[in-house]
MDAnalysis code that builds the backbone (N, CA, C; Angstrom):
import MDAnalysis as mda
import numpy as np

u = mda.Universe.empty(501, n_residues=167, atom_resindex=np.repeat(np.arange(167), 3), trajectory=True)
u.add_TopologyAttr("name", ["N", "CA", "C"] * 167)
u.add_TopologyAttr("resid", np.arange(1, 168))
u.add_TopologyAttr("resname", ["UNK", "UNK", "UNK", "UNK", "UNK", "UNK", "UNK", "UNK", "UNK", "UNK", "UNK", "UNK", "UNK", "UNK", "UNK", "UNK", "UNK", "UNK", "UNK", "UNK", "UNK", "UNK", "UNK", "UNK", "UNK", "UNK", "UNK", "UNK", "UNK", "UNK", "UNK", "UNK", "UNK", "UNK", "UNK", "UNK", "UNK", "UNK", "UNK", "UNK", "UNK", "UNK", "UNK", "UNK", "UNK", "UNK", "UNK", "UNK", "UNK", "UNK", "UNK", "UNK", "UNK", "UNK", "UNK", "UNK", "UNK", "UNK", "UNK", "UNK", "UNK", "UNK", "UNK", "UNK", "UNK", "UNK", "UNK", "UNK", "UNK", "UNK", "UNK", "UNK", "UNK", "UNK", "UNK", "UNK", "UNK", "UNK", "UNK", "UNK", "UNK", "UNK", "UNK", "UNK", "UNK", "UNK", "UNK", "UNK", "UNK", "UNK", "UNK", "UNK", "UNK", "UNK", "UNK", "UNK", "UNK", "UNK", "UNK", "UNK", "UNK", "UNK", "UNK", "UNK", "UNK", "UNK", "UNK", "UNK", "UNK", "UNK", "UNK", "UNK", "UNK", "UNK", "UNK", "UNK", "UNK", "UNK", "UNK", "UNK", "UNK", "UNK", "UNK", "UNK", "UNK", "UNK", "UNK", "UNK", "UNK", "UNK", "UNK", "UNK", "UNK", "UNK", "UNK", "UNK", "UNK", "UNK", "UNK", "UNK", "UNK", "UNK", "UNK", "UNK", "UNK", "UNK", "UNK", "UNK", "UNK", "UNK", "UNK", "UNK", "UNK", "UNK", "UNK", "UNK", "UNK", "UNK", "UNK", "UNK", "UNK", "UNK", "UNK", "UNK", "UNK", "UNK", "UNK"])
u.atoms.positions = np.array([
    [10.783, 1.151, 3.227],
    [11.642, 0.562, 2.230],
    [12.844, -0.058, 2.951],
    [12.964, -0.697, 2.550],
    [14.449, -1.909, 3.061],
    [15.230, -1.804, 2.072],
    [16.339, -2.498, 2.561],
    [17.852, -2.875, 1.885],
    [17.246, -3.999, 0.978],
    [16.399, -5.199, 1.204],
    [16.426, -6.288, 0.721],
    [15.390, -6.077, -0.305],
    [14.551, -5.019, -0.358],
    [13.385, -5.001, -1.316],
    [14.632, -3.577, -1.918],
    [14.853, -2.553, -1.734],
    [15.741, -1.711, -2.915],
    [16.900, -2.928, -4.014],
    [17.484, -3.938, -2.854],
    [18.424, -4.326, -3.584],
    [18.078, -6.036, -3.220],
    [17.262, -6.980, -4.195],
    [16.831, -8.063, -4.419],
    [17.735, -9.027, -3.913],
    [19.201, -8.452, -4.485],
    [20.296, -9.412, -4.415],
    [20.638, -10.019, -3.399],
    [20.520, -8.958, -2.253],
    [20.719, -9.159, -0.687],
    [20.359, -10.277, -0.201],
    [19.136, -10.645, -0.725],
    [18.617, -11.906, -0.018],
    [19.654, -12.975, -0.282],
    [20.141, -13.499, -0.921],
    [21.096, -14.455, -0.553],
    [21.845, -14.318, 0.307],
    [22.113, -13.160, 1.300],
    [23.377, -13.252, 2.726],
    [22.489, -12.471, 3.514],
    [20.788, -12.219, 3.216],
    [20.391, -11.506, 4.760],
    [18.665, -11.853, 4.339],
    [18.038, -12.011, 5.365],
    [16.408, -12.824, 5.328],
    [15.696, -10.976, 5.212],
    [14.725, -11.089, 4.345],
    [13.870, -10.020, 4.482],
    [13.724, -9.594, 6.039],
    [13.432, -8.237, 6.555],
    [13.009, -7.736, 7.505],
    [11.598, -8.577, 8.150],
    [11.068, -8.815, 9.451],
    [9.976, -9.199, 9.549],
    [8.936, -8.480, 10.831],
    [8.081, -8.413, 10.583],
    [7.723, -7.828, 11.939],
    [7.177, -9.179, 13.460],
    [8.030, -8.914, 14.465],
    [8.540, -10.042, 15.288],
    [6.881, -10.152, 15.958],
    [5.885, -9.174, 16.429],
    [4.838, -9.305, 17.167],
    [3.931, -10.214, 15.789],
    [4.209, -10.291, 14.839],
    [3.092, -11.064, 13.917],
    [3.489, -13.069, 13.924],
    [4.484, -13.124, 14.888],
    [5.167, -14.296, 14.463],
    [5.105, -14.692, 15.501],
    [4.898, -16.037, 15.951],
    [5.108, -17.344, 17.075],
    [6.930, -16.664, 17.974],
    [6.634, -17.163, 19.027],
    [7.436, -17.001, 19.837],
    [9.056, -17.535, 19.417],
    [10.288, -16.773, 19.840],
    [11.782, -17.325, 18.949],
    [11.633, -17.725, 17.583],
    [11.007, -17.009, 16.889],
    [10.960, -17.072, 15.639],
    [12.268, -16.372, 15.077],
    [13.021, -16.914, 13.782],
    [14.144, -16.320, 13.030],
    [13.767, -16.780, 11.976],
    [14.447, -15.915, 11.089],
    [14.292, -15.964, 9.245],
    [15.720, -16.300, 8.935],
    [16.014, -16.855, 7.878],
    [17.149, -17.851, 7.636],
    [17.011, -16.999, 5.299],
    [17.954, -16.965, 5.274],
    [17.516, -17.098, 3.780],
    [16.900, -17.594, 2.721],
    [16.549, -19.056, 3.861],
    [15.514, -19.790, 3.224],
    [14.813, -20.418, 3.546],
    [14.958, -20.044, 4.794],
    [13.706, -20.782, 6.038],
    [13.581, -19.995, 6.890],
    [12.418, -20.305, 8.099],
    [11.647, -19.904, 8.985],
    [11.854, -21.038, 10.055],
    [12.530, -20.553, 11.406],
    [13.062, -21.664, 12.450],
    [12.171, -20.698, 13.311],
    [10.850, -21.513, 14.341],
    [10.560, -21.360, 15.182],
    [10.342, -22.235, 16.138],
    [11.019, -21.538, 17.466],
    [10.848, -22.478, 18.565],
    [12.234, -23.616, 18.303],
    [12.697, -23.413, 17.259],
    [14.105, -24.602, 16.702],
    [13.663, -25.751, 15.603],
    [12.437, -25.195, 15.511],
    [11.885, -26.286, 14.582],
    [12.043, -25.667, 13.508],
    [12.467, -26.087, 11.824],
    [12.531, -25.511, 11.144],
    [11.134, -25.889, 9.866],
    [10.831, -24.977, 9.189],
    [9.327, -25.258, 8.750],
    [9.746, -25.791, 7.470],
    [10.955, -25.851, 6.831],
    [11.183, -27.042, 5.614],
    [11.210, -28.416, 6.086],
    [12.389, -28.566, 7.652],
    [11.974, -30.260, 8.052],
    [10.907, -30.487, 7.840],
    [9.986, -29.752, 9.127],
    [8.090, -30.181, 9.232],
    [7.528, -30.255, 7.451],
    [7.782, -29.855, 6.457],
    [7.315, -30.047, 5.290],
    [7.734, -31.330, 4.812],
    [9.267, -31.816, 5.034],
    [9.545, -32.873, 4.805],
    [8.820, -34.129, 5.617],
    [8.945, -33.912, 6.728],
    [7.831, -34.784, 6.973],
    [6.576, -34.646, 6.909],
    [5.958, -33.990, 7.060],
    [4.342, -33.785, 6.742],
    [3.687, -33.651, 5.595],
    [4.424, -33.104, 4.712],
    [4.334, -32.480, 3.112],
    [3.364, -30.939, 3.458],
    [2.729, -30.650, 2.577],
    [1.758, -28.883, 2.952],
    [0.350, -29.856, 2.469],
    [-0.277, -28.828, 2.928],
    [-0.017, -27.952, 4.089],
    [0.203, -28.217, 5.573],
    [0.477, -27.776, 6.454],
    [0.993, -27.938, 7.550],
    [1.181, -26.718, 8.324],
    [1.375, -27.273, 9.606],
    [0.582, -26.149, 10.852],
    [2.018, -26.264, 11.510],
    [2.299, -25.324, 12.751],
    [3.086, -25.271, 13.435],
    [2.781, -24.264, 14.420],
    [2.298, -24.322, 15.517],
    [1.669, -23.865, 16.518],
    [2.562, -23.518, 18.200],
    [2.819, -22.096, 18.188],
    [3.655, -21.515, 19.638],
    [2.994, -20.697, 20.262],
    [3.760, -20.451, 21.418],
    [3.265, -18.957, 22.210],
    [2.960, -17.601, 21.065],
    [2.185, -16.976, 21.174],
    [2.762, -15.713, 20.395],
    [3.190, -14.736, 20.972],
    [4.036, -13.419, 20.510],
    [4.365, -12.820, 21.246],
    [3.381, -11.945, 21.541],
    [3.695, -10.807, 23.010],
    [3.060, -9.643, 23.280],
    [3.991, -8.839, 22.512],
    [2.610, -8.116, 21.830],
    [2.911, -6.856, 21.246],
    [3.573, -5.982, 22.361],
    [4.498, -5.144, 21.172],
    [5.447, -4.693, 21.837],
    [6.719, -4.886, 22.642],
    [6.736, -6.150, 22.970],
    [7.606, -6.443, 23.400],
    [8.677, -7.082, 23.313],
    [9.082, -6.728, 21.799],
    [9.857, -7.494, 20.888],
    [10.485, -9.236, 21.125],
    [9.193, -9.597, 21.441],
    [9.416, -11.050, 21.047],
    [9.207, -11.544, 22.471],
    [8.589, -11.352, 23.420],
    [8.481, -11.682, 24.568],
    [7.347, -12.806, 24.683],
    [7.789, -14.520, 24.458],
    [6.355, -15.000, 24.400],
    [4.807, -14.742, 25.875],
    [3.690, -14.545, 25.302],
    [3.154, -14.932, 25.922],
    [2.297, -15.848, 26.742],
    [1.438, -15.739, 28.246],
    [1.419, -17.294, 28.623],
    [0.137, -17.726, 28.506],
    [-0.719, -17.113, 27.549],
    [-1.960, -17.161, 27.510],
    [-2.484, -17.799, 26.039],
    [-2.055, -16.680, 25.097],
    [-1.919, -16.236, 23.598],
    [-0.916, -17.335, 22.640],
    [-1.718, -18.098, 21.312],
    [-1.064, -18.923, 20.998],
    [-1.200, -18.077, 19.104],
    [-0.006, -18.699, 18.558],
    [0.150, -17.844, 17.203],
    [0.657, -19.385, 16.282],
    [0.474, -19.647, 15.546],
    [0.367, -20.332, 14.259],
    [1.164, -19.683, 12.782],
    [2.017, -21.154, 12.415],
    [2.802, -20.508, 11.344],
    [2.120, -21.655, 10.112],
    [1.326, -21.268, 8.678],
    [1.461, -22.223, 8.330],
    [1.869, -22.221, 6.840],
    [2.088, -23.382, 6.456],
    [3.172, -23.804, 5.354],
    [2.541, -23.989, 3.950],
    [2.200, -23.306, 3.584],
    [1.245, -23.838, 2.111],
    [1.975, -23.811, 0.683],
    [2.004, -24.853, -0.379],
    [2.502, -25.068, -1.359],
    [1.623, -24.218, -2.453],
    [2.318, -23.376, -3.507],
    [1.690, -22.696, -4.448],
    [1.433, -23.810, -5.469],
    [-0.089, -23.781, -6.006],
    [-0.628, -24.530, -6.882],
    [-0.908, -24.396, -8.280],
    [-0.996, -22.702, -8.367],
    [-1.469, -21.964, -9.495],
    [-1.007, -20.572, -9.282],
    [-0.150, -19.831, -10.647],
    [-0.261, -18.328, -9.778],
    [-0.857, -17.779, -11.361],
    [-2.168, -16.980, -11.198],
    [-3.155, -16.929, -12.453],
    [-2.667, -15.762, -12.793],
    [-3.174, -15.341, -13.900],
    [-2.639, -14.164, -14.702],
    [-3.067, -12.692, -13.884],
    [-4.107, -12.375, -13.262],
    [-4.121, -11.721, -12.381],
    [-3.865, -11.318, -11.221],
    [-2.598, -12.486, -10.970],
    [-1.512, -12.429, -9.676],
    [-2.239, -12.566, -8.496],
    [-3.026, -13.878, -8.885],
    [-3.781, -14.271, -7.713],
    [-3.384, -16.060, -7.393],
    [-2.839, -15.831, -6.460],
    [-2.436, -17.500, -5.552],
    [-3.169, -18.314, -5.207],
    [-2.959, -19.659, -5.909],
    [-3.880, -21.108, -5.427],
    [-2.924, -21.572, -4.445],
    [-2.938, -21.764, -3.587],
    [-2.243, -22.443, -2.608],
    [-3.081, -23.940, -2.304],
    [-2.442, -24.489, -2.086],
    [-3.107, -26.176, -1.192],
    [-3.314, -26.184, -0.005],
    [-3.534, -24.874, 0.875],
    [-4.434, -24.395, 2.098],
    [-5.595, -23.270, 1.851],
    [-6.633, -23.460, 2.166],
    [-7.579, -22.367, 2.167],
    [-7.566, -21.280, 3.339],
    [-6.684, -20.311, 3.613],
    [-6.418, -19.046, 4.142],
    [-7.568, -18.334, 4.621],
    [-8.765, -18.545, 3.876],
    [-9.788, -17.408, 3.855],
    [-10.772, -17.335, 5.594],
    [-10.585, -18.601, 6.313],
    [-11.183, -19.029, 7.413],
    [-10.140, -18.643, 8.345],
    [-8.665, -18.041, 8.262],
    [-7.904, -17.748, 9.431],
    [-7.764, -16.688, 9.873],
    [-7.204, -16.301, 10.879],
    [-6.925, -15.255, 10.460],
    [-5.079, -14.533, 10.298],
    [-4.996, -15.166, 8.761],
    [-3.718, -14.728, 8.570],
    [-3.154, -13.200, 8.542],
    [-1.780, -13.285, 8.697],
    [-1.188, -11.894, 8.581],
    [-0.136, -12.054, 7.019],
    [-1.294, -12.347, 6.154],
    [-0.855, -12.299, 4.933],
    [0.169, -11.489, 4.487],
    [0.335, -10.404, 5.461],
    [1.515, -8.812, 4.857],
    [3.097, -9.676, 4.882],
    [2.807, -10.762, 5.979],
    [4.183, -11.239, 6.100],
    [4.705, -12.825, 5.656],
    [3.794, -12.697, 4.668],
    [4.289, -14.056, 4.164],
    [5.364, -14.244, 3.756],
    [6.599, -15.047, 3.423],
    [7.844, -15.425, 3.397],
    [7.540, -16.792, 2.289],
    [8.966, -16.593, 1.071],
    [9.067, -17.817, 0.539],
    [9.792, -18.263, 1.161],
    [9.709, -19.430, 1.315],
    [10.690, -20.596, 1.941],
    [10.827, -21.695, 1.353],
    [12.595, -22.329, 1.137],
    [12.878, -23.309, 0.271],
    [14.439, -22.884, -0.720],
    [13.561, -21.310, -0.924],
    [15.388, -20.762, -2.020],
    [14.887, -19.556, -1.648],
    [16.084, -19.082, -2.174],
    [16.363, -17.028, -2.493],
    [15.894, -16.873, -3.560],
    [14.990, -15.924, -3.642],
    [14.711, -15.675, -4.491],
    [15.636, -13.368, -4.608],
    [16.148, -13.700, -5.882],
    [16.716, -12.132, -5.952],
    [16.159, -11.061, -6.814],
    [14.918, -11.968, -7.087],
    [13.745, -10.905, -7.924],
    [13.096, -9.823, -7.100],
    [12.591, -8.601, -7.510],
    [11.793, -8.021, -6.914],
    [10.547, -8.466, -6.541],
    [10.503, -7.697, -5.308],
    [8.462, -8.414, -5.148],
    [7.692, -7.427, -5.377],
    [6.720, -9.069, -5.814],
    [5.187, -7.708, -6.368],
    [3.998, -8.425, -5.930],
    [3.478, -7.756, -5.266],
    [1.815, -7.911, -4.695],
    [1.144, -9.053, -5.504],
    [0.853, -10.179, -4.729],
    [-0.028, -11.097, -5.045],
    [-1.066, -11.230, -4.107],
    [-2.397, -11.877, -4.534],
    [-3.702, -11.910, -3.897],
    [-3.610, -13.405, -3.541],
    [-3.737, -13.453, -2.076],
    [-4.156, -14.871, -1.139],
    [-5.466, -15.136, -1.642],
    [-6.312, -14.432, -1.356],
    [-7.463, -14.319, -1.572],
    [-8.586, -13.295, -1.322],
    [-9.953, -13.078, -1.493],
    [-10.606, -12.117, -1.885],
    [-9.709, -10.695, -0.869],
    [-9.534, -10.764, 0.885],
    [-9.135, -9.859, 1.477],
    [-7.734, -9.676, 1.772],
    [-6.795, -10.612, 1.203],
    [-5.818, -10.491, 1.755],
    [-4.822, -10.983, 0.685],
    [-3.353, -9.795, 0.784],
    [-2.548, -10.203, -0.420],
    [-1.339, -10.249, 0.343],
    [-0.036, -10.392, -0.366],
    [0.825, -10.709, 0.336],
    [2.145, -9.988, -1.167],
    [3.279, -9.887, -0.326],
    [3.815, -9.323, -1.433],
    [5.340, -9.887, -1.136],
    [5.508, -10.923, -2.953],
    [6.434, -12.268, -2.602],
    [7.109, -11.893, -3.808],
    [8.291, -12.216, -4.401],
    [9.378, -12.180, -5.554],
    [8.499, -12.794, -6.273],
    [9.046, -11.604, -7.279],
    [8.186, -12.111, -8.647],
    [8.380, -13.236, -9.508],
    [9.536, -13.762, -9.156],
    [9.630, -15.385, -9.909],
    [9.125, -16.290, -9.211],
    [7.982, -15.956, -8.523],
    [7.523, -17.082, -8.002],
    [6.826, -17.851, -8.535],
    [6.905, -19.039, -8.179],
    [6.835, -20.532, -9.111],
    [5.890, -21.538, -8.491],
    [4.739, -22.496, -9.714],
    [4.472, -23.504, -9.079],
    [5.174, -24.408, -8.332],
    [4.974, -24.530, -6.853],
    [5.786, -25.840, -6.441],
    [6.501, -25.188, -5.249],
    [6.566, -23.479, -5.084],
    [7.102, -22.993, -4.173],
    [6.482, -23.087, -3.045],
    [7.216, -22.747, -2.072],
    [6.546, -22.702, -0.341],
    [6.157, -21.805, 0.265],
    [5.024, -21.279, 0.492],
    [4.923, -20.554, 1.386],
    [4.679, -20.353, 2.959],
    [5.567, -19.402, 3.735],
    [4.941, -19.802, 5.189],
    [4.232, -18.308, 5.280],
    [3.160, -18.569, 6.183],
    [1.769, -17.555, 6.275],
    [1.806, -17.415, 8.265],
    [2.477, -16.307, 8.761],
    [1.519, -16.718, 10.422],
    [0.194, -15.888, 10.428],
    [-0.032, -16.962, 11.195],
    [-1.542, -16.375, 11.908],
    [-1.763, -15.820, 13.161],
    [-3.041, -15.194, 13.800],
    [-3.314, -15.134, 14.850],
    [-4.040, -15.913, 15.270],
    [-3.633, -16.670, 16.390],
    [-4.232, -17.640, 17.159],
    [-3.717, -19.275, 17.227],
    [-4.228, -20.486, 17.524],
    [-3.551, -21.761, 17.069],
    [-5.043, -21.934, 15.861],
    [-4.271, -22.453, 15.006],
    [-5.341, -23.109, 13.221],
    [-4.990, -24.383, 13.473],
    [-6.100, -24.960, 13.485],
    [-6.516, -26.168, 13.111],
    [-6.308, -26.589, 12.129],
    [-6.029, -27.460, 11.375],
    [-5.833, -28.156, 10.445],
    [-7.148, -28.213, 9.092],
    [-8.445, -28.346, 10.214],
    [-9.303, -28.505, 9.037],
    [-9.938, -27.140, 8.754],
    [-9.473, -26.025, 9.041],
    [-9.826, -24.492, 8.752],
    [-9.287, -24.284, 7.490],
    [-7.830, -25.226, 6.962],
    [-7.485, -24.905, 5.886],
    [-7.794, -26.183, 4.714],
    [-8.605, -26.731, 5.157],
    [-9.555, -27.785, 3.955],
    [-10.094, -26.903, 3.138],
    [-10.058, -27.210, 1.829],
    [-10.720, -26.859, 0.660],
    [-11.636, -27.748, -0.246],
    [-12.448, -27.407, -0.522],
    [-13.229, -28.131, -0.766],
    [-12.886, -28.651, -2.577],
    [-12.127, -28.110, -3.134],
    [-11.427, -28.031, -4.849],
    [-9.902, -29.179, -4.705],
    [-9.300, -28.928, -3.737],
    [-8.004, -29.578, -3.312],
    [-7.972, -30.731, -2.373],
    [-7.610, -31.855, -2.637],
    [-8.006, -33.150, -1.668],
    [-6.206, -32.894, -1.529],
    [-6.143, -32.762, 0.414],
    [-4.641, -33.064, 0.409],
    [-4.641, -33.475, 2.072],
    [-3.355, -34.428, 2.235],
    [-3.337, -34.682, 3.523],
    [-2.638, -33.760, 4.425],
    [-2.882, -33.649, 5.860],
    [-2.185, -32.431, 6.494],
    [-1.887, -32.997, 7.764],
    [-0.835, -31.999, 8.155],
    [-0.400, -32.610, 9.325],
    [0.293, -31.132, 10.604],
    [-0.378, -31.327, 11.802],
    [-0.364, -30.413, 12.561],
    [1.265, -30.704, 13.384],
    [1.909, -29.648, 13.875],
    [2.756, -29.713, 14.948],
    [3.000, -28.499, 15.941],
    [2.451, -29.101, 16.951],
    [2.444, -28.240, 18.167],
    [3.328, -28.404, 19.422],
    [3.976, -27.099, 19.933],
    [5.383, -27.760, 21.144],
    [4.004, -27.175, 22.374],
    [4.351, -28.315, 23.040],
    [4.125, -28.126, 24.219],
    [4.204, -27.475, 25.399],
])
């Protein structure tokens, strides 16, 4: 239990807790964004629109944030499309081909000072986001490994995408 999930409010002057080995290398949480590597994942939305990729070192476990020189980790950006009565998420990326760390998904865009409650990504994996969450909101999702762009094609959703990777 945290400060920011007992007391909702918090989030406007402090970013949810995150766990640093699930996230791309110099990763920070912002109250309403996700800056990795210095890139921030609302610019890359502004230019790219969602979904959208953003691809770093990842870290070695354990070593609180130590990138590694082998191992690559993926953050990506998906717009909520639908959230159905059984608190299950349409996003405009298909998740189900990655392999996300859905536990740490993050809204990004506003504060939200609602409590969170468990929503379903899909069939294996849920994520647990403020309950006023809204068509039109952002979500960022990391993964393990670098994702390709067309892993998160859906075959229901025609949308254009756009990858960014630092070198």
């Amino acid at each position: 239990m945290t400060l920011t999930s007992l007391l909702p409010s918090l989030r406007k002057s402090i970013p949810d807790p995150f766990v640093i080995d699930r996230w791309p290398e110099w990763t920070h949480l912002t109250t309403t964004d996700v800056v990795v590597s210095g890139v921030s994942l609302l610019r890359l939305v502004e230019l790219c629109d969602t979904p959208c990729v953003h691809i770093a070192a990842a870290v070695v476990p354990g070593t609180h944030g130590h990138p590694s020189d082998t191992e690559q980790s993926s953050i990506i950006v998906a717009r909520v499309v639908e959230i159905r009565l059984d608190g299950t998420l349409i996003l405009d990326a298909d998740i189900s081909r990655v392999q996300a760390h859905a536990s740490e998904a993050r809204l990004i865009g506003r504060a939200s000072t609602q409590h969170s409650v468990p929503f379903s990504l899909s069939e294996e994996q849920s994520a647990v986001l403020p309950a006023d969450l809204r068509t039109g909101d952002l979500i960022a999702i990391p993964c393990r490994g670098a994702v390709c762009r067309r892993q998160l094609r859906s075959s229901t959703i025609s949308t254009s995408f756009c990858v960014r990777s630092r070198g």
